[in-house]
MMTF fields as JSON, N, C-alpha, C and O atoms, coordinates in Angstrom:
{
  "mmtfVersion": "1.0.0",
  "mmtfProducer": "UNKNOWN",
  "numBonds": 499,
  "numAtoms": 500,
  "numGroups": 125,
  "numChains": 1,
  "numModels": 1,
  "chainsPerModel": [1],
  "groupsPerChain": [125],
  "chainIdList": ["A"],
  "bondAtomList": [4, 2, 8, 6, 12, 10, 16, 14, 20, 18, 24, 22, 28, 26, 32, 30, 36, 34, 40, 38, 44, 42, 48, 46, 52, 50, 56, 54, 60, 58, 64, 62, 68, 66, 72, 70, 76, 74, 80, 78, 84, 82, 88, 86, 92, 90, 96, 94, 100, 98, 104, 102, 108, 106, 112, 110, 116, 114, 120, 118, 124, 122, 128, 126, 132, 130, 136, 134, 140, 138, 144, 142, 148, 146, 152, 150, 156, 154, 160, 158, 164, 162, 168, 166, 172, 170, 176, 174, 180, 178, 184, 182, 188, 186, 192, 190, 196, 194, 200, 198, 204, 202, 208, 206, 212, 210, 216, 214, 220, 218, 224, 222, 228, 226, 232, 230, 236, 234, 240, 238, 244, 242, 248, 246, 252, 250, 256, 254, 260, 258, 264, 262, 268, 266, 272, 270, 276, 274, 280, 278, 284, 282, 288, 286, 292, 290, 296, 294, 300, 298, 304, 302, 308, 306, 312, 310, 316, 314, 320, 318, 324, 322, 328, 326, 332, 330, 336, 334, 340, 338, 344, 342, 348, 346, 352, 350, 356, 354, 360, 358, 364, 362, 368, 366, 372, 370, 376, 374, 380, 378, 384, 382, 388, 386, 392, 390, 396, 394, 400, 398, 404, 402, 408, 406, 412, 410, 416, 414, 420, 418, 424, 422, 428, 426, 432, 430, 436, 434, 440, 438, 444, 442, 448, 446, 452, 450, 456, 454, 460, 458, 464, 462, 468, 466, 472, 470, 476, 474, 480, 478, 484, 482, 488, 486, 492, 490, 496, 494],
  "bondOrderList": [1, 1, 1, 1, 1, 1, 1, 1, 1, 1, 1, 1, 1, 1, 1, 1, 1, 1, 1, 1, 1, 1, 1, 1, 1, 1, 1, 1, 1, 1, 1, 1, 1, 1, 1, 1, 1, 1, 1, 1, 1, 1, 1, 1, 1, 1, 1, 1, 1, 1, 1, 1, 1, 1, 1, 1, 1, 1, 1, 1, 1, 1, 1, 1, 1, 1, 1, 1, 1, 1, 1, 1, 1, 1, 1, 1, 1, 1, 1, 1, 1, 1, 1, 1, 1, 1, 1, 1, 1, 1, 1, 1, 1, 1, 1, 1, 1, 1, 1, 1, 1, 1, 1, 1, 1, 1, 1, 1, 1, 1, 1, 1, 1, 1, 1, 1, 1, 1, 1, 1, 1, 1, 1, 1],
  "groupList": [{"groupName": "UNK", "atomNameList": ["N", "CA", "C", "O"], "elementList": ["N", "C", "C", "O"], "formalChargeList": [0, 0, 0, 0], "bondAtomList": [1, 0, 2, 1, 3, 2], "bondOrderList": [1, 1, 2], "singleLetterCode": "X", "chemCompType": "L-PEPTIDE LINKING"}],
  "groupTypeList": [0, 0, 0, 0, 0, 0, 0, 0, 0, 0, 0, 0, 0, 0, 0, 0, 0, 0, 0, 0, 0, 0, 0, 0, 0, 0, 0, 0, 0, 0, 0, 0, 0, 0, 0, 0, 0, 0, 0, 0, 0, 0, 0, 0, 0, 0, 0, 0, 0, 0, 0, 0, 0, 0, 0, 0, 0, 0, 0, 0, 0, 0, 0, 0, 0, 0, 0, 0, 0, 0, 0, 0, 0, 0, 0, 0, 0, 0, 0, 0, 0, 0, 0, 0, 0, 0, 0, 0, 0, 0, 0, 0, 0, 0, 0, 0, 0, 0, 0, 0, 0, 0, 0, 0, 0, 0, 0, 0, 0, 0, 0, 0, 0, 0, 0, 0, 0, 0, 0, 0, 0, 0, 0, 0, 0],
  "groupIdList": [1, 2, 3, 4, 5, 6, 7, 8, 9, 10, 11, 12, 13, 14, 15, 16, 17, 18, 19, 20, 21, 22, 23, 24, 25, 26, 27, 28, 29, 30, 31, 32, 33, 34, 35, 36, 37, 38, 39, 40, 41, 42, 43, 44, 45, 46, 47, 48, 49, 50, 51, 52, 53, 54, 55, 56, 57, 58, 59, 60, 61, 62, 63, 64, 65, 66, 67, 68, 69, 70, 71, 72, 73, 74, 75, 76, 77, 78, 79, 80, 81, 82, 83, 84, 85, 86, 87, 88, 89, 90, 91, 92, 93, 94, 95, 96, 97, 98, 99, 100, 101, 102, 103, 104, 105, 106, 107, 108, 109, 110, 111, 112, 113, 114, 115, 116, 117, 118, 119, 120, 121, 122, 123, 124, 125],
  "secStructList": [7, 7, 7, 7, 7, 7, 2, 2, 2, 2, 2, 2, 1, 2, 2, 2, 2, 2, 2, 2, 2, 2, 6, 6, 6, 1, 7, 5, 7, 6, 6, 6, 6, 4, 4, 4, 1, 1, 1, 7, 6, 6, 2, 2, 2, 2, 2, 2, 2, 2, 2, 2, 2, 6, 6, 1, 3, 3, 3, 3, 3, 3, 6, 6, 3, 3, 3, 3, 3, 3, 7, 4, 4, 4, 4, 2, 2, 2, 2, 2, 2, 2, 2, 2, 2, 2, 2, 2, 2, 2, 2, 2, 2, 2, 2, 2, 2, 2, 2, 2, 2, 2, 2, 2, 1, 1, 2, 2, 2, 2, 2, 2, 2, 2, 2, 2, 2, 2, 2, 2, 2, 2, 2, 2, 7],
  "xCoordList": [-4.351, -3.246, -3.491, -4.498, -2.488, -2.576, -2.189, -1.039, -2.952, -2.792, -1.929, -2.101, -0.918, -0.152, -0.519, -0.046, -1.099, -1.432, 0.103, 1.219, -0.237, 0.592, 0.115, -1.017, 0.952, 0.137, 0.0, -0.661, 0.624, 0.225, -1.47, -2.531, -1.222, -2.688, -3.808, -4.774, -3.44, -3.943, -4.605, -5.732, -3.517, -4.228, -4.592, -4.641, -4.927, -5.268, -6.359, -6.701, -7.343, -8.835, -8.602, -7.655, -9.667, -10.214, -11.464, -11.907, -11.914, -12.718, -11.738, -11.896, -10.618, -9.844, -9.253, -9.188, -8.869, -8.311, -9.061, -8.491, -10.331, -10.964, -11.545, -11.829, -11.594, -11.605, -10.443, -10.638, -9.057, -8.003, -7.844, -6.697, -8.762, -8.806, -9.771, -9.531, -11.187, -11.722, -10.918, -11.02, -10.207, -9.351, -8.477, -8.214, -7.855, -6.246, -6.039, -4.916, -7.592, -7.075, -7.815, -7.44, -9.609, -9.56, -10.424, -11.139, -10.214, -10.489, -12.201, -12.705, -13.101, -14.429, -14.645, -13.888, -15.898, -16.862, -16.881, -16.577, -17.196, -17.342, -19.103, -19.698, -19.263, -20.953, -20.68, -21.817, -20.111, -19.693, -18.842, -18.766, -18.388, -17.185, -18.558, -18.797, -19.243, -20.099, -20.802, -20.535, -21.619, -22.697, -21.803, -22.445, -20.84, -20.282, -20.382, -20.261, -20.631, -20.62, -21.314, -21.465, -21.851, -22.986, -23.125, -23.872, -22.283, -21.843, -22.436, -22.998, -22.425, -23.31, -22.236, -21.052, -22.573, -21.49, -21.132, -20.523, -21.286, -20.002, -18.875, -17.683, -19.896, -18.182, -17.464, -16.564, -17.843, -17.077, -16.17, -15.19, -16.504, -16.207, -15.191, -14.403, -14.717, -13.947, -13.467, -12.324, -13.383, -11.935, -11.185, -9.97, -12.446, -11.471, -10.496, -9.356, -10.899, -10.255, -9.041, -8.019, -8.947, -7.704, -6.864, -5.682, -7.131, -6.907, -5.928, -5.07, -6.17, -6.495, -5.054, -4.012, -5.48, -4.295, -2.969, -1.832, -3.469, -2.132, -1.363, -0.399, -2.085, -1.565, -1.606, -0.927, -2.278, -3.178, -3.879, -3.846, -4.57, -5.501, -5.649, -5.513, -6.006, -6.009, -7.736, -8.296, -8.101, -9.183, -9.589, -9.639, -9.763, -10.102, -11.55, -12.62, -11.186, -13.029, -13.204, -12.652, -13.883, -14.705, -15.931, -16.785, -16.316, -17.724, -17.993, -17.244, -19.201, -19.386, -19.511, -20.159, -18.742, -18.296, -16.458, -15.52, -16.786, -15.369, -14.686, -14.975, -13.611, -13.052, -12.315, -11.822, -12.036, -11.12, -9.85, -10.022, -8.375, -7.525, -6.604, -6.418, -5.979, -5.15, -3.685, -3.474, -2.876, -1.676, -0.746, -0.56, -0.365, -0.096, 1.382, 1.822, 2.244, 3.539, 3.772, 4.455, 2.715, 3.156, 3.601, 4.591, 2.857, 2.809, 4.051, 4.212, 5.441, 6.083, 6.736, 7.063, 6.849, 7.124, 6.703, 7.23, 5.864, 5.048, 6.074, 6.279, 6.538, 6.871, 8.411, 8.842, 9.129, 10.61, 10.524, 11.128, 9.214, 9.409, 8.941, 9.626, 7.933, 7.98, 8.682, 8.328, 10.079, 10.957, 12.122, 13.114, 11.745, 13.229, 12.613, 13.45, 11.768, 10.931, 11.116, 11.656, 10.291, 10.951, 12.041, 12.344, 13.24, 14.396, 14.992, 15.543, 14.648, 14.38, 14.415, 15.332, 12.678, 12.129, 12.325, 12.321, 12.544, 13.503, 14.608, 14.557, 15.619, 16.564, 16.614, 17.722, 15.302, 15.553, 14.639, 14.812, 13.317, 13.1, 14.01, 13.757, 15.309, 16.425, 16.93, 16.963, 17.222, 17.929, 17.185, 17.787, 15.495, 14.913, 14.744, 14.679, 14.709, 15.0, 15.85, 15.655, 17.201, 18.786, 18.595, 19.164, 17.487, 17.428, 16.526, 16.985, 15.433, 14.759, 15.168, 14.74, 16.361, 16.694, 17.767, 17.983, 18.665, 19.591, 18.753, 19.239, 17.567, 16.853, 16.299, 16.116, 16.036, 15.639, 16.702, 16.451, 17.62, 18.588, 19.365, 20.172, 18.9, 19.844, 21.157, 21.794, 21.305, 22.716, 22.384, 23.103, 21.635, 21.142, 21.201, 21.411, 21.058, 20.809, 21.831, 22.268, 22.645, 24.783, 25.025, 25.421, 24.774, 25.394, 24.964, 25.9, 23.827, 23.532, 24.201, 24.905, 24.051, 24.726, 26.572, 26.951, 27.1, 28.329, 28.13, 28.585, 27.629, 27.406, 27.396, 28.137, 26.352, 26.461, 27.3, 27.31, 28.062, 28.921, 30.5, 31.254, 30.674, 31.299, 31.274, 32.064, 29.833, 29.513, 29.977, 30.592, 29.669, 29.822, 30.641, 30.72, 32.101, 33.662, 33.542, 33.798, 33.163, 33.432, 33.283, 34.069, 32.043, 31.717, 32.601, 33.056, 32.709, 33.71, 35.052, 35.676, 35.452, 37.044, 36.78, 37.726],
  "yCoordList": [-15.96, -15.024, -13.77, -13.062, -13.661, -11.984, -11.165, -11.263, -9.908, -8.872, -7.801, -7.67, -7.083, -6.588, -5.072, -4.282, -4.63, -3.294, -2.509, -3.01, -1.245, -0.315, 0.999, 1.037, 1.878, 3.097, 4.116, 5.106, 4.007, 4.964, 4.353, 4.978, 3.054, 2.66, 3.491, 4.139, 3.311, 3.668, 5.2, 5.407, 6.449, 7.519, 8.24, 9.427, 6.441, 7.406, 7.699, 8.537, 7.194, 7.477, 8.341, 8.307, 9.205, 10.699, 10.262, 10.948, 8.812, 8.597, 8.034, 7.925, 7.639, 6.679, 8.034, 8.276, 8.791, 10.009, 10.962, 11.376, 11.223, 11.561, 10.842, 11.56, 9.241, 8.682, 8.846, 8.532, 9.262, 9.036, 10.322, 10.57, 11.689, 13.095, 12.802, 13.148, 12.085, 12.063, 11.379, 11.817, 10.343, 9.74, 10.276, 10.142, 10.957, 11.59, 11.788, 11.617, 12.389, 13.195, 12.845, 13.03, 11.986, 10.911, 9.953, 9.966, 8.87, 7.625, 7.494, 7.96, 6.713, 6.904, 5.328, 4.432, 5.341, 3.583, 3.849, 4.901, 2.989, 2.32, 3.248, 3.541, 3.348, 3.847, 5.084, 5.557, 5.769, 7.581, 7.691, 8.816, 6.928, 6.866, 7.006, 8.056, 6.024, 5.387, 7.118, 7.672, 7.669, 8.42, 9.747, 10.526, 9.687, 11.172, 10.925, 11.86, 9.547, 9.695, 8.931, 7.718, 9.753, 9.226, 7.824, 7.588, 7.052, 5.332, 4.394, 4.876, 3.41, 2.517, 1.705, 1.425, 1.592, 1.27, -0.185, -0.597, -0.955, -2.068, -1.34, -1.554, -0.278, 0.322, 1.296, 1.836, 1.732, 2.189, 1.382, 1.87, 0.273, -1.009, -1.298, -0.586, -1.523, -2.185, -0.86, -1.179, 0.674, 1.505, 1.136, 1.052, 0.59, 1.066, -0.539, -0.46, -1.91, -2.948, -2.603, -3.249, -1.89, -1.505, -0.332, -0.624, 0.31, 1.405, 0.545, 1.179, -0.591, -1.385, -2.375, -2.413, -3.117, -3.734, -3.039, -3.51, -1.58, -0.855, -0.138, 0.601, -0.624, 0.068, 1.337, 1.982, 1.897, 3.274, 3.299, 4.191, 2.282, 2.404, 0.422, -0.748, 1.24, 0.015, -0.561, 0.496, -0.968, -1.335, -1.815, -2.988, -1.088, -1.756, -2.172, -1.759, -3.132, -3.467, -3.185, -3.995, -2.161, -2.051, -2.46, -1.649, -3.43, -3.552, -4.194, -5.159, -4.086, -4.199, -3.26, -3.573, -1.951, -1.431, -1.227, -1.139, -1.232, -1.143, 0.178, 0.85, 0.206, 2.034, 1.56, 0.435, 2.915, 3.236, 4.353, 5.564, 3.671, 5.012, 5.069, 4.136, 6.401, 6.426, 6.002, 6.135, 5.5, 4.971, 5.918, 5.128, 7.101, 7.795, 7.458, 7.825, 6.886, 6.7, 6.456, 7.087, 5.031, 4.521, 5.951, 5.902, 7.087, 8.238, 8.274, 8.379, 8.189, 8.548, 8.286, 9.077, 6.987, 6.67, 7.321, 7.095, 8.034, 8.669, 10.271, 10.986, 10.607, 12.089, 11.886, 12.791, 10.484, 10.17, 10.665, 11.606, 9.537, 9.356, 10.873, 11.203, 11.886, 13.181, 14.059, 15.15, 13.976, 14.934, 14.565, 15.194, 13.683, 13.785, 14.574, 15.309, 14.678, 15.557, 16.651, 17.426, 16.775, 18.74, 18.822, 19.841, 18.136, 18.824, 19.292, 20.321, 18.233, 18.238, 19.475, 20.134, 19.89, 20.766, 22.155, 23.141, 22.211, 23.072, 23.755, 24.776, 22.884, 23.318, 23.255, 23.038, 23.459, 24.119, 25.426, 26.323, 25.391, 26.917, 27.842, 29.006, 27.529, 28.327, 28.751, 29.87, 27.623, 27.928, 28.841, 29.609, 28.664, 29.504, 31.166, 32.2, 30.956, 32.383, 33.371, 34.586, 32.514, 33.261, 33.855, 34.868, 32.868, 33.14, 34.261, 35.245, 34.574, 35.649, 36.816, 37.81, 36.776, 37.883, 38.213, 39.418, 37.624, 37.682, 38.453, 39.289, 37.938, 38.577, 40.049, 40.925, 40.267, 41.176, 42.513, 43.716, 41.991, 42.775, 43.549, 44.478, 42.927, 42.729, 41.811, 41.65, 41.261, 40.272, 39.19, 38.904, 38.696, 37.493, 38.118, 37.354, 39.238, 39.599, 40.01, 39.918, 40.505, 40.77, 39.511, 39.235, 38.268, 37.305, 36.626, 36.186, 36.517, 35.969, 37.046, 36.42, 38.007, 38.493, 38.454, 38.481, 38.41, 38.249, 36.393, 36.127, 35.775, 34.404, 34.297, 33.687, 35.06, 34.943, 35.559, 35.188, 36.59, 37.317, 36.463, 36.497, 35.417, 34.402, 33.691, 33.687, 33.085, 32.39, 32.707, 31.91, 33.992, 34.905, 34.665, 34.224, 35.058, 34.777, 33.572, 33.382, 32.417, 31.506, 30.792, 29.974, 31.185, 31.054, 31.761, 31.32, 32.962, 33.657, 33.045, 33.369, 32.247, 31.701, 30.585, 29.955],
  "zCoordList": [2.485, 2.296, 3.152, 3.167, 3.777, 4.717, 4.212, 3.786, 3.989, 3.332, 4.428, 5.64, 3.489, 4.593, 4.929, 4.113, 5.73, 6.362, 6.471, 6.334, 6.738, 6.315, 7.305, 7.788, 7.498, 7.941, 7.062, 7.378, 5.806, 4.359, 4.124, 4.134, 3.942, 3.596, 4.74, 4.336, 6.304, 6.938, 7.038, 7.488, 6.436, 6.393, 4.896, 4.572, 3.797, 2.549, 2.575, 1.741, 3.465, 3.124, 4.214, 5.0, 4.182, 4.785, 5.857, 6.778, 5.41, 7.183, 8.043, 9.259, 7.353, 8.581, 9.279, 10.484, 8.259, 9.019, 10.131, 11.141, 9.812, 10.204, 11.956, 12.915, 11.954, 12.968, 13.614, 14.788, 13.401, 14.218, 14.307, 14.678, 14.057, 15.19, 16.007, 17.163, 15.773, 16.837, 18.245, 19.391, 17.862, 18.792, 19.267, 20.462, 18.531, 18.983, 20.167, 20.642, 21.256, 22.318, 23.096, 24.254, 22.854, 23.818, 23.34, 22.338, 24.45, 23.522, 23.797, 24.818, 22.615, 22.323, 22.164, 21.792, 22.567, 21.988, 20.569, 20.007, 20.165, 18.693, 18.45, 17.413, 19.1, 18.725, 19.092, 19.114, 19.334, 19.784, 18.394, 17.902, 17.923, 16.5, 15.457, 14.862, 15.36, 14.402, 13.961, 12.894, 14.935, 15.38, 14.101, 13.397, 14.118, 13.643, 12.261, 11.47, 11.803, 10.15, 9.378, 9.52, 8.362, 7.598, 6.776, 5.827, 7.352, 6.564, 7.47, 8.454, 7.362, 8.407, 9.692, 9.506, 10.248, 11.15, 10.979, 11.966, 10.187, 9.744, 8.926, 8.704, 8.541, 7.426, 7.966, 7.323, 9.52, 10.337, 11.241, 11.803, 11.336, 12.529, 10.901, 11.522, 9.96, 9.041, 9.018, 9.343, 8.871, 9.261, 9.828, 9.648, 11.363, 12.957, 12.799, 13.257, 12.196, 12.579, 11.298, 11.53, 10.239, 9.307, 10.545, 10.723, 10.969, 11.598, 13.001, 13.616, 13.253, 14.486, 14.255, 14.908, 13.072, 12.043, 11.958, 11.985, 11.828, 11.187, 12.837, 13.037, 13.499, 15.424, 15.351, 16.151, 14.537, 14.946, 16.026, 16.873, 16.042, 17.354, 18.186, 17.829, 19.434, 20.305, 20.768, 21.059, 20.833, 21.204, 22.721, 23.09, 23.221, 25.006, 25.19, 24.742, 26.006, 26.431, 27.668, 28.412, 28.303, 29.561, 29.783, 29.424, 30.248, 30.125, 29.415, 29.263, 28.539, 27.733, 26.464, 25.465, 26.634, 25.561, 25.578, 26.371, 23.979, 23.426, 22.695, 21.705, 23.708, 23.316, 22.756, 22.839, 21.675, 20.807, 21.105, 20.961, 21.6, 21.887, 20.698, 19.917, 20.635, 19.315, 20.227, 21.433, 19.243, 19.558, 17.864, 16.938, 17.647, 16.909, 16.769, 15.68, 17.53, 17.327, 15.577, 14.77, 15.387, 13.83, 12.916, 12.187, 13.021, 12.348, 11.951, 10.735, 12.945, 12.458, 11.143, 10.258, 11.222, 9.703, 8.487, 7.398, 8.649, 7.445, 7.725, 6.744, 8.867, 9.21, 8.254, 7.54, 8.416, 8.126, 6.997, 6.481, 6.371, 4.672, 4.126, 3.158, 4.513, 4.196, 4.41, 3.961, 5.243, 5.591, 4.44, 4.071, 4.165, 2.838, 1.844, 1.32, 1.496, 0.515, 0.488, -0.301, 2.081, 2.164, 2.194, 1.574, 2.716, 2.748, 0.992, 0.6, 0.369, -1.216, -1.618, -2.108, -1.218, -1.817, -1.296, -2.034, 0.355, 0.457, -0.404, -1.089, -0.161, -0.953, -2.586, -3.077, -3.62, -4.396, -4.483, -5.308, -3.193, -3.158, -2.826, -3.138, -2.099, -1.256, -3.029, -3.539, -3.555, -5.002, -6.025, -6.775, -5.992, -6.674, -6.14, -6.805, -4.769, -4.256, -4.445, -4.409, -4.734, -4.821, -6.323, -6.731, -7.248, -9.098, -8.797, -9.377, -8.146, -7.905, -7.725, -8.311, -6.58, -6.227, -7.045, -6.909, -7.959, -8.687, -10.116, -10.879, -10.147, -11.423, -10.97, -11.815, -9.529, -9.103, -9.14, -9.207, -9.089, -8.663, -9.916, -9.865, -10.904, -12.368, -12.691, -13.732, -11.342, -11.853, -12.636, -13.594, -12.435, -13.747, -15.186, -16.128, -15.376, -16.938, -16.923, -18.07, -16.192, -16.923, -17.23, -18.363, -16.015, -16.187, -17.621, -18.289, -18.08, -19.058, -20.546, -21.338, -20.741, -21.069, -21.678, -22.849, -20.898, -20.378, -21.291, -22.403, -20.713, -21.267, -22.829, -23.6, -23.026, -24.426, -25.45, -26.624, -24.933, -25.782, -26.016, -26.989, -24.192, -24.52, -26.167, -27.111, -25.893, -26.977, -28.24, -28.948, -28.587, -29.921, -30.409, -31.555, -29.117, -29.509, -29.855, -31.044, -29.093, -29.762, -30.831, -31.31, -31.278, -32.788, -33.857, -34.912, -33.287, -34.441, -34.751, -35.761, -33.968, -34.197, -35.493, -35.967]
}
């Protein structure tokens, strides 16, 4: 059974992330990758082939060593699915701002006010 890679999967861990800044800007051997972190390098070589899976990164062979370049496009998908969020969350800090300054200002407390004296009448009928 093939397990299906993802690029969420790809940047939940913090070494995969971490391997794809060393990459970002230029591409490194597998043993220049390895060297930066304290895990053994099969469990760096099983980031880079998830990392590899998910087309984060490409693998070239010169030689007899094998570079690692970042291929960051996939990212975007992750930029799509977080921009609906902010726009979200945007627009209810815009809304909590307007309650701020409305409380700041004193118009929130007429308005509530004013609200409840509605109410009053209406109970009294």
């Amino acid at each position: 059974m093939q397990i299906r890679r993802d690029v969420f999967q790809a940047i939940a861990d913090p070494t995969r992330r971490e391997i794809l800044d060393l990459v970002a800007f230029q591409s490194l051997n597998l043993n220049s990758i390895a060297e930066k972190f304290d895990v053994s390098r099969p469990a760096i070589s099983q980031h880079i082939k998830l990392l590899s899976e998910c087309g984060l990164i490409v693998i070239r062979k010169q030689g007899r060593e094998r570079y690692c370049e970042a291929r960051l496009q996939q990212l975007n998908e992750v930029s799509h699915w977080i921009e609906r969020y902010r726009k979200l969350w945007a627009g209810r800090y815009e809304a909590l701002d307007d309650l701020l300054e409305e409380m700041k200002s004193g118009k929130h407390t007429a308005t509530k006010q004013a609200s409840a004296k509605k109410k009053k009448k209406g109970l009294k009928k």
